[in-house]
LOLOVEX-256734 format. One record per residue (C-alpha): residue in three letters; chain; x, y, z; residue number from 1. Coordinates in Angstrom, 2 decimals, padded with zeros to 5 digits. Layout:
   r c      px      py      pz   k
 ALA A       X       Y       Z NUM
...
This chain:
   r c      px      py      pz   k
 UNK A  159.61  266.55  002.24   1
 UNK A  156.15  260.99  002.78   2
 UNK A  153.41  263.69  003.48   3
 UNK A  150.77  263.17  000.74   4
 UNK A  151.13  266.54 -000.31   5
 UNK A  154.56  267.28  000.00   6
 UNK A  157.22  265.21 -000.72   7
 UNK A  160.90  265.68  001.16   8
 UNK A  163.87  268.06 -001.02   9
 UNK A  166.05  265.15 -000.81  10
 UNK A  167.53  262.88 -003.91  11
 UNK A  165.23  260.12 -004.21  12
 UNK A  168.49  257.95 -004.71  13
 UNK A  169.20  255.83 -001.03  14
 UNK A  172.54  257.10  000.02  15
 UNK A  174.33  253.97 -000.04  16
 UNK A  178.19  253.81  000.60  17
 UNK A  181.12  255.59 -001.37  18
 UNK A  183.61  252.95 -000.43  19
 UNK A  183.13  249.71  000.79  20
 UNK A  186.62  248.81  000.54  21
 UNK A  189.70  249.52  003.15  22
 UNK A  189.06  251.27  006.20  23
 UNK A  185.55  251.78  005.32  24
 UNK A  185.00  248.15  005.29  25
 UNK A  185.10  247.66  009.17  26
 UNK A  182.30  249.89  009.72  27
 UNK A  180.15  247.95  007.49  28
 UNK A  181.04  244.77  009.69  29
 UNK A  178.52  244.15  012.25  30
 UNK A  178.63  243.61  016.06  31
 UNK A  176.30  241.92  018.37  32
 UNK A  175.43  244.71  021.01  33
 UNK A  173.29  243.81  023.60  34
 UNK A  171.91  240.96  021.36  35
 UNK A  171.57  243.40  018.76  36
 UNK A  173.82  243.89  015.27  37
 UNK A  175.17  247.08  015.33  38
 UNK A  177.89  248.41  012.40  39
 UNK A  180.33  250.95  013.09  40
 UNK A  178.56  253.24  010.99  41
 UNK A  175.15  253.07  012.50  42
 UNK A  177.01  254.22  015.44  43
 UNK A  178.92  257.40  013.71  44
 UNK A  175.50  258.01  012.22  45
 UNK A  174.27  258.29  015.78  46
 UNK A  176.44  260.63  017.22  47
 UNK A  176.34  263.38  014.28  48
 UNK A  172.85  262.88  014.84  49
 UNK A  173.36  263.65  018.54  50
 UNK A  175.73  266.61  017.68  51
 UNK A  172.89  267.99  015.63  52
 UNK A  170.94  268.42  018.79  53
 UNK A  173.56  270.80  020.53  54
 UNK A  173.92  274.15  020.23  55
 UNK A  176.84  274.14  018.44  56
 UNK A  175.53  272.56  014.93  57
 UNK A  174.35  275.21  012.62  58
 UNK A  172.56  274.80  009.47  59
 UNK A  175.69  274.57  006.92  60
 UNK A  177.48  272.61  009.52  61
 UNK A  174.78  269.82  009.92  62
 UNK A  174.12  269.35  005.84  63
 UNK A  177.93  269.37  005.54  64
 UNK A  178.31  266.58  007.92  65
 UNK A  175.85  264.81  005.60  66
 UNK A  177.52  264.97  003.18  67
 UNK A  180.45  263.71  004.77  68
 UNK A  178.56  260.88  005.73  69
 UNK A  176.93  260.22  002.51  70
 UNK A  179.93  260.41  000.47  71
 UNK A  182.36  257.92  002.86  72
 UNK A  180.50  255.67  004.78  73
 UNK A  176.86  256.26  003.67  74
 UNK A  173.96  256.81  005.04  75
 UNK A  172.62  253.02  006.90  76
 UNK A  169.06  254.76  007.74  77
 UNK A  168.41  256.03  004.02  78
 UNK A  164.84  254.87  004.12  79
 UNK A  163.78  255.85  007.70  80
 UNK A  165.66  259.51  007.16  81
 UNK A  164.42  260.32  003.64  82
 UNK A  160.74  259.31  004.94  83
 UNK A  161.53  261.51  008.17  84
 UNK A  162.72  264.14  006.34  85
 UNK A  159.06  265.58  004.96  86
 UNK A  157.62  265.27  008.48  87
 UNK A  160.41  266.76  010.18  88
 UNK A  160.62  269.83  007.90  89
 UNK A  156.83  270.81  008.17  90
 UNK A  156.77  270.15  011.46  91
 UNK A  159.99  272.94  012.08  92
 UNK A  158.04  275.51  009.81  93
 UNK A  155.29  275.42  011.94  94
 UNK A  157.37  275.81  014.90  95
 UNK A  158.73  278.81  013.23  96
 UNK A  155.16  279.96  012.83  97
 UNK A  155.37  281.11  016.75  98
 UNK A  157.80  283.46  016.67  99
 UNK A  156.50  285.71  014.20 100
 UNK A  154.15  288.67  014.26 101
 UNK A  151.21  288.52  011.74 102
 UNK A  151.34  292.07  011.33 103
 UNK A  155.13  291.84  010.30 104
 UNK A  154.17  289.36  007.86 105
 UNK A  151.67  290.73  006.06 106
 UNK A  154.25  293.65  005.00 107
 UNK A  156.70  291.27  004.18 108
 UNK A  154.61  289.35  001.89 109
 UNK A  153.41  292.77  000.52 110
 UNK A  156.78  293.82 -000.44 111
 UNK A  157.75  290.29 -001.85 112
 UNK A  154.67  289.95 -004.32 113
 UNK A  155.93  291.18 -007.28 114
 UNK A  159.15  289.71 -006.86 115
 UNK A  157.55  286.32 -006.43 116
 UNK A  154.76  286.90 -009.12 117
 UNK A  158.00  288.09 -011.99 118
 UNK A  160.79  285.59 -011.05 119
 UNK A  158.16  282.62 -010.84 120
 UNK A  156.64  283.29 -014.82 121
 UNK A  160.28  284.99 -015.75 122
 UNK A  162.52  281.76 -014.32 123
 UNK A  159.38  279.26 -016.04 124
 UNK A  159.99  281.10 -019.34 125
 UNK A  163.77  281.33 -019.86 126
 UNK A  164.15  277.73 -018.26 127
 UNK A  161.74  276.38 -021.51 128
 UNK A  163.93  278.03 -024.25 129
 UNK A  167.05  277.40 -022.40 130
 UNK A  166.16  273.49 -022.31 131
 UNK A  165.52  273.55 -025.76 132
 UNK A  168.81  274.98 -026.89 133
 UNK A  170.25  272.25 -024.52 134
 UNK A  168.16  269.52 -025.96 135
 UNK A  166.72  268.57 -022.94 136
 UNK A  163.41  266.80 -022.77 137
 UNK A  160.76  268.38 -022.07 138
 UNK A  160.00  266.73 -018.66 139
 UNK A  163.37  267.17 -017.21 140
 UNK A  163.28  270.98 -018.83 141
 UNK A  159.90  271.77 -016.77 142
 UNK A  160.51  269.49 -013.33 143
 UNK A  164.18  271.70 -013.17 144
 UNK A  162.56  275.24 -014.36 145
 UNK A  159.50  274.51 -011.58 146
 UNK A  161.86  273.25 -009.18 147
 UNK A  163.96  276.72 -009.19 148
 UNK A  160.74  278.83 -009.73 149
 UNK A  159.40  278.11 -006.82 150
 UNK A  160.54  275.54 -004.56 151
 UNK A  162.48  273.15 -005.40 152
 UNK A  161.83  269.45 -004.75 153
 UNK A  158.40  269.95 -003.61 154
 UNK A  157.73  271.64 -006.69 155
 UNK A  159.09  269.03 -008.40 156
 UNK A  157.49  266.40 -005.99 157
 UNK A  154.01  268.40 -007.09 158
 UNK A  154.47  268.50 -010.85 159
 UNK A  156.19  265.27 -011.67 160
 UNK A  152.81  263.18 -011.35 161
 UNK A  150.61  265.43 -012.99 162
 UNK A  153.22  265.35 -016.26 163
 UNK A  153.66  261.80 -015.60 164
 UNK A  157.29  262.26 -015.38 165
 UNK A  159.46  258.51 -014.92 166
 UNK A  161.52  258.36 -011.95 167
 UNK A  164.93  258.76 -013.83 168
 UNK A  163.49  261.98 -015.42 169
 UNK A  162.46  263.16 -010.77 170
 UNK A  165.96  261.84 -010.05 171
 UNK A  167.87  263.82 -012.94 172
 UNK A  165.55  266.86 -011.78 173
 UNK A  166.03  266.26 -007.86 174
 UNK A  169.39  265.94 -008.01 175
 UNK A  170.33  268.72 -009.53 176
 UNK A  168.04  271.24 -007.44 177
 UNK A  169.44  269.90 -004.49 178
 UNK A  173.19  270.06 -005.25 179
 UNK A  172.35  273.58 -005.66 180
 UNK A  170.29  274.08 -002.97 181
 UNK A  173.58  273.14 -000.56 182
 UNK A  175.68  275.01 -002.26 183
 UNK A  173.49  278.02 -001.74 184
 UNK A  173.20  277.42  001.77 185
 UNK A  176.85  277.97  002.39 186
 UNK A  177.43  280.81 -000.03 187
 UNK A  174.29  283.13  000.69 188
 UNK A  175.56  283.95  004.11 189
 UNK A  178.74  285.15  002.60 190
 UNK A  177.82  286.89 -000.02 191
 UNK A  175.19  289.26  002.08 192
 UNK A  177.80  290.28  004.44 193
 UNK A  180.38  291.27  002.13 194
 UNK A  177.26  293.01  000.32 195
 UNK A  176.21  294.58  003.97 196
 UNK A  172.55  293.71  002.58 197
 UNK A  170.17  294.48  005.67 198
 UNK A  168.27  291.58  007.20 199
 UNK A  165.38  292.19  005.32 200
 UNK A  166.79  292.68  001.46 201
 UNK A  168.86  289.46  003.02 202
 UNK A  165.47  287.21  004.11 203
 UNK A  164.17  288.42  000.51 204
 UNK A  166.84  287.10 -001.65 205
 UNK A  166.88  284.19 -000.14 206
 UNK A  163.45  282.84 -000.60 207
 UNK A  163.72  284.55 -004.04 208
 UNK A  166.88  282.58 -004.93 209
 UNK A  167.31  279.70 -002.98 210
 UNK A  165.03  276.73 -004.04 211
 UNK A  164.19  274.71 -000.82 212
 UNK A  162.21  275.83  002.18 213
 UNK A  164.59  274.06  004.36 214
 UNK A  167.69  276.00  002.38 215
 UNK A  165.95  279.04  002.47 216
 UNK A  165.59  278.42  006.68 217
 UNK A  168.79  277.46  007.34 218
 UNK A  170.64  280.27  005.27 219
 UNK A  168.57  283.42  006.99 220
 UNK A  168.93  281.71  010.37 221
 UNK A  172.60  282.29  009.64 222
 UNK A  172.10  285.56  008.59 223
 UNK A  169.73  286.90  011.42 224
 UNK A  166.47  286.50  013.32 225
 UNK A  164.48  289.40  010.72 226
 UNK A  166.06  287.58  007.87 227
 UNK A  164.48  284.23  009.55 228
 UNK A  161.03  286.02  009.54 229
 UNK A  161.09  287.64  006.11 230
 UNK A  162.57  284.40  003.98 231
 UNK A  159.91  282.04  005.76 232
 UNK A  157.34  284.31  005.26 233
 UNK A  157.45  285.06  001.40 234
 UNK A  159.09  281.69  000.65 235
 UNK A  155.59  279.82  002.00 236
 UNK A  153.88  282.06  000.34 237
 UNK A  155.73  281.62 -002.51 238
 UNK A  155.30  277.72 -002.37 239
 UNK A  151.40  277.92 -002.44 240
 UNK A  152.66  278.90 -006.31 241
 UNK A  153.00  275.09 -006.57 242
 UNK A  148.75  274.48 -006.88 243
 UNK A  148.36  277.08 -010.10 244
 UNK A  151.43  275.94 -011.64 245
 UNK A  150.44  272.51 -011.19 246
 UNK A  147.32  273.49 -012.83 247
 UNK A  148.96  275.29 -015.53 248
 UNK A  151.16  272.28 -016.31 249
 UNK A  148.32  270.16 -016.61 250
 UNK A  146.91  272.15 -019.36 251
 UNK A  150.02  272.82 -021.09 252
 UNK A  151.13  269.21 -020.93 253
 UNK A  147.19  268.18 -021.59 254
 UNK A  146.75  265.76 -018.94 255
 UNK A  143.52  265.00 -017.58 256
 UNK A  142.00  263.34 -014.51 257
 UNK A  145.41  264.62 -012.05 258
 UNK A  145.47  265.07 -008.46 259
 UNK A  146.65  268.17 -007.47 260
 UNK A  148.58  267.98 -004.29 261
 UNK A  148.34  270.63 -001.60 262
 UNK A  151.27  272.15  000.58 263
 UNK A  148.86  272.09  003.51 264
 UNK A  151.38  272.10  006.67 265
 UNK A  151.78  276.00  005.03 266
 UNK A  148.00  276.62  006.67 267
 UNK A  149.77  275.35  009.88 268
 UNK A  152.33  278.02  009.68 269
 UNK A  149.39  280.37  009.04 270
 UNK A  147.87  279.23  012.16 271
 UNK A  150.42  279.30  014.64 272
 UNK A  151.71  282.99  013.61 273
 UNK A  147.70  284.03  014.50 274
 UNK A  148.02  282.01  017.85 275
 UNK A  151.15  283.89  018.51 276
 UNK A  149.71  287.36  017.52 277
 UNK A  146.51  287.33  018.91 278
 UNK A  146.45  285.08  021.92 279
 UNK A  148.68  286.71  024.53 280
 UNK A  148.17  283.49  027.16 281
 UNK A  150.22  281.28  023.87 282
 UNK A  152.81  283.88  023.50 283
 UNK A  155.53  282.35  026.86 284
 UNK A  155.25  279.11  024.65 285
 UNK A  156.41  280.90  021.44 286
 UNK A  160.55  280.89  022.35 287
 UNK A  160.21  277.03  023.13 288
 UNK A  158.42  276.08  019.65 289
 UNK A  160.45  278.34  017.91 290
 UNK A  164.07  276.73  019.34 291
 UNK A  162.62  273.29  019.09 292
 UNK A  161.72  274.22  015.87 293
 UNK A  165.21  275.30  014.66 294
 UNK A  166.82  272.36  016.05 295
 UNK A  164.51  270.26  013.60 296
 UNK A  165.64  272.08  010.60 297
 UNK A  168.84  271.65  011.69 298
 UNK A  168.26  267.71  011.60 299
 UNK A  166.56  268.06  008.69 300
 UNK A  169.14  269.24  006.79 301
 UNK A  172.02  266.62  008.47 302
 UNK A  168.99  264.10  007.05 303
 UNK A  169.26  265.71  003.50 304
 UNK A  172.40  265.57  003.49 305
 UNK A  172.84  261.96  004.25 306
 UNK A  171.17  261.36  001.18 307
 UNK A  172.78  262.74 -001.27 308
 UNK A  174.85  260.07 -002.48 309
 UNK A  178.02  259.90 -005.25 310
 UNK A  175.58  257.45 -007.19 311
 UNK A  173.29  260.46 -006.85 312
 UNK A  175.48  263.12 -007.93 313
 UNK A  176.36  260.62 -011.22 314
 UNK A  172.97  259.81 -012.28 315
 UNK A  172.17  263.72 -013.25 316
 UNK A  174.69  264.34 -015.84 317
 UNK A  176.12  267.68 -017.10 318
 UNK A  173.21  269.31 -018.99 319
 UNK A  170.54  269.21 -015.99 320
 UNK A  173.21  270.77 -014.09 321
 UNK A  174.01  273.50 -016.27 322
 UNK A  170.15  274.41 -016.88 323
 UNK A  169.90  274.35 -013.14 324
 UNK A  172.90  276.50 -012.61 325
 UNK A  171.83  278.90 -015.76 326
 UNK A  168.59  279.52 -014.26 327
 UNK A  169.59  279.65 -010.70 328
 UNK A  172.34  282.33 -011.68 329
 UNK A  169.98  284.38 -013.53 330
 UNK A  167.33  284.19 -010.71 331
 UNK A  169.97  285.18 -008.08 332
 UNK A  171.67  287.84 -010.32 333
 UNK A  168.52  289.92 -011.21 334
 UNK A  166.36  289.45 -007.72 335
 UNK A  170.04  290.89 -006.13 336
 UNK A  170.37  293.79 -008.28 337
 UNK A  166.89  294.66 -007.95 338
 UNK A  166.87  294.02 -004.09 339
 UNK A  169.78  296.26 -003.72 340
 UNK A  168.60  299.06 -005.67 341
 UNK A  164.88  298.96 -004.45 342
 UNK A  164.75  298.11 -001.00 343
């Protein structure tokens, strides 16, 4: 997010129409095109996915389009996009990968340690008592609190098998990471400006607080090329959390004979920031990866988007959501207040 170790941040739920009914209707209706049946929206689908090639689609404005589409005339490539999606967003991280220093990075993931190490155990704690006092089963409880701990639906891609979670427990638990995850990617931006928080205390709180790696990209892109470098860096680091926790859960939840899976396209990222750093005949390349790169995330995202349907949004209910948004409020509240008072 499929990759067999990680799985795509996207509601597992096919984004199927909000309205087949009225003017909706007539671009459900298919045409013979060249010998072909084409609808009306297969075509609109097309040309926001075009748009999300130019320059002028940013992040927020390619997972709001989306959700435009998700939410009126659906998403007719639900399948091929969600299974795209995984690919897609590895592929852009280790794009990314050649436009950083590895020298910069290993002071950003210095500085981001502690954070990472206390919010992880701190968000994995208060999520378990808070799901009790909701009544929440235990599954849902741990996929949302592992989700927001460390990064969101490929955490909860990682964990669900090895708890044996059912798939209306990974949808309740998807679902609700993700509506938060967009929501974060539009008000992050924001909220750090009016806060003039520097690029780096920015790129921090954002892989702190924001669950998914492609959230996480998207907002710091907004916010500035540092904040790009700093929020990739800790929040990959960050998601190599996902093999001890997995561990961890397996113990807790006493499950034996599990597959752990591994966030390998990380080592990629790994690989192509020591290309960039120590091979100066690589280095002219670097600008090219890293805009091709951006342009993926920014398809990723229009690809999320597109899947998160209404029947999506429905299926999660009000409790998941307000565990998700109690633990992603305490997570943001407390990494901000430190961040502004420390760095």
């Amino acid at each position: 997010m499929a990759h067999p170790t990680l799985l795509p941040p996207t509601a597992p739920a096919p984004a199927g129409p909000a309205d087949t009914t009225g003017i909706f209707r007539h671009f459900h209706t298919p045409h013979l095109v060249l010998g072909h049946p084409i609808t009306g929206r297969q075509v609109v689908f097309g040309l926001l996915l075009v748009f999300c090639l130019t320059p002028w689609a940013s992040p927020p404005v390619a997972l709001a389009l989306g959700l435009l589409l998700a939410q009126t005339l659906g998403n007719p490539f639900a399948r091929q996009t969600k299974m795209a999606t995984a690919k897609l967003l590895q592929y852009s991280v280790v794009g990314l990968g050649f436009g950083m220093n590895a020298h910069a990075a290993v002071q950003a993931g210095r500085e981001g340690i502690l954070f990472t190490v206390a919010s992880i155990f701190g968000t994995l704690v208060l999520g378990y008592f808070a799901g009790r006092w909701l009544g929440l089963g235990r599954h849902v409880t741990h996929l949302i609190s592992c989700g927001t701990a460390i990064c969101g639906g490929s955490a909860i891609a990682a964990v669900g098998p090895v708890i044996k979670a059912k798939d209306e427990e990974m949808s309740v638990a998807l679902g609700t990471v993700f509506v938060l995850n967009a929501i974060a990617l539009f008000a992050f931006p924001p909220i750090g400006h009016a806060l003039a928080m520097t690029q780096q205390q920015f790129g921090l709180w954002c892989a702190i607080a924001i669950h998914d790696t492609s959230s996480v990209v998207g907002a710091a892109k907004v916010y500035g090329d540092q904040a790009l470098q700093v929020a990739t860096t800790i929040k990959l680091a960050r998601a190599l959390w996902i093999i001890p926790v997995s561990i961890g859960t397996a113990l807790l939840f006493k499950q034996k004979g599990v597959k752990i899976k591994v966030p390998y396209f990380i080592f990629g990222f790994i690989v192509a920031m020591l290309l960039n750093t120590y091979v100066p005949a690589l280095q002219p390349l670097g600008p090219i990866a890293v805009k091709l790169a951006k342009i993926g995330l920014t398809v990723t995202l229009f690809f999320i988007g597109a899947g998160l349907s209404a029947a999506t949004l429905r299926t999660v209910g009000a409790k998941p959501y307000l565990l998700g948004v109690l633990l992603w409020g305490v997570i943001s509240g407390v990494s901000l207040y430190v961040i502004l008072h420390t760095i």
